[in-house]
C-alpha positions as CSV (number, residue, x, y, z in Angstrom):
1,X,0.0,0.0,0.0
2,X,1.6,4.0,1.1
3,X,5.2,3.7,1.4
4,X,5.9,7.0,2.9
5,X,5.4,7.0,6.7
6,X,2.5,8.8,8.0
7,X,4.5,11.4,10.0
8,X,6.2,12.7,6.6
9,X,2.8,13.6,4.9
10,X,1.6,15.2,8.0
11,X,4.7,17.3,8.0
12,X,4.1,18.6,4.4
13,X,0.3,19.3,5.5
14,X,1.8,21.0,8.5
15,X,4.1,23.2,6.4
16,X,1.7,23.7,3.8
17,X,-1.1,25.0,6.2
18,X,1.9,26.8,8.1
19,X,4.1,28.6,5.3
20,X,1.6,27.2,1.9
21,X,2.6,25.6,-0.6
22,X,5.1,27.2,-2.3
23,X,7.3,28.2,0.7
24,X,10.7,27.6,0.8
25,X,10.2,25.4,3.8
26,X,7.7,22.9,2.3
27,X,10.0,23.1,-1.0
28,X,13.3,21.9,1.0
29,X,11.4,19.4,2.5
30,X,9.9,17.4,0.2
31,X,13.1,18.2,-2.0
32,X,14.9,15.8,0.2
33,X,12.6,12.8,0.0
34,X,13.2,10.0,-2.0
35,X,11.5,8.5,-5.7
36,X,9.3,6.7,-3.8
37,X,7.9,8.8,-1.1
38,X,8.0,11.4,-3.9
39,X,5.6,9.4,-6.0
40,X,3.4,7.9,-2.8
41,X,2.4,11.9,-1.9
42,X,2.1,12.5,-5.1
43,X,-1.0,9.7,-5.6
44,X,-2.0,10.7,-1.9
45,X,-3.0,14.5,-3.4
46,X,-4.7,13.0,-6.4
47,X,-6.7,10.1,-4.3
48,X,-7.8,13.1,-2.0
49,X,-8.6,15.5,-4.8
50,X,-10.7,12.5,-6.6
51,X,-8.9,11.9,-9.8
52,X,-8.4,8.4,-7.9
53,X,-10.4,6.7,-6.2
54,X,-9.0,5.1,-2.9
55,X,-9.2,1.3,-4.6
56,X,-7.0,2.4,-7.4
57,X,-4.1,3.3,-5.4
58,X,-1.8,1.0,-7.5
59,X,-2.8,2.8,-10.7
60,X,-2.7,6.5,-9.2
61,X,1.1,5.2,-7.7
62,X,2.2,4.1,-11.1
63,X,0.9,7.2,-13.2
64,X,2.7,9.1,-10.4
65,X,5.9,7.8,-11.3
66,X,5.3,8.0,-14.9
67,X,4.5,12.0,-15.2
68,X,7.1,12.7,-13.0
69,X,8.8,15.0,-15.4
70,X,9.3,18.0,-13.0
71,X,10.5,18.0,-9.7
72,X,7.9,16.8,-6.8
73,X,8.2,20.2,-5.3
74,X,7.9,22.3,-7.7
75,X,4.9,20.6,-9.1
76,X,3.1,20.7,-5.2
77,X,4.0,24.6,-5.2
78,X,0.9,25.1,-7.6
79,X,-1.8,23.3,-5.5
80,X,-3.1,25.9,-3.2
81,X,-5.5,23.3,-1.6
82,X,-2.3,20.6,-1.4
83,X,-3.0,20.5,3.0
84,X,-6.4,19.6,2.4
85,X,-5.9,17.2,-0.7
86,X,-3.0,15.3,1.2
87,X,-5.4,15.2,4.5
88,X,-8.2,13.8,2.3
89,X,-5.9,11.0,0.6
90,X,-5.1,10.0,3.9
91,X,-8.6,10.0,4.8
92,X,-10.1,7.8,1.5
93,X,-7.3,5.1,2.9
94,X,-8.5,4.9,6.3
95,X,-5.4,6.6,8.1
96,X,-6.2,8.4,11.1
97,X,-3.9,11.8,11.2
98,X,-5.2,13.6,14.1
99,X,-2.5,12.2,16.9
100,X,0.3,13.2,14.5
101,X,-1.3,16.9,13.4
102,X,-1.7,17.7,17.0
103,X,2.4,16.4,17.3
104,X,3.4,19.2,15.0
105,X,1.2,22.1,15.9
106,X,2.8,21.4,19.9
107,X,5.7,21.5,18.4
């Protein structure tokens, strides 16, 4: 299923709601994660903006890896809703945020 750990995508929504999507902050830190985690956030926006739908995670994951033509950053820098999106991806899969979100805003 998701291969990027639960704590990373609440630390983009967290810098997203915090500095928005195309701060320098939320560019350096998605700069710095890898193919795969890359391509699992990626699927995660477009699951919770319903181009997917939650049973076609393999299919949003691979076309995710395919369009990757730009940098993962860069292309998250245009989606003014990407906090919500990401929230709702994690949603549709049935992963519970609200212990981790509350981690970061005490933080």
């Amino acid at each position: 299923m998701i291969e990027i750990s639960t704590n990373k995508v609440v630390r983009v929504i967290f810098l997203a709601r915090e500095y928005g999507p195309g701060s320098r902050q939320l560019s350096d830190y998605v700069s710095g994660l890898n193919e795969d985690e890359a391509a699992n956030l990626v699927a995660l926006l477009w699951i919770g903006r319903d181009s997917f739908d939650a049973a076609e995670w393999e299919e949003a994951l691979a076309n995710a890896r395919q369009e990757a033509t730009a940098p993962t950053e860069d292309y998250l820098a245009g989606i003014p809703e990407l906090a919500d999106h990401l929230e709702a991806g994690l949603d549709a899969l049935g992963i519970t945020v609200s212990e981790a979100e509350d981690h970061f805003r005490d933080g």
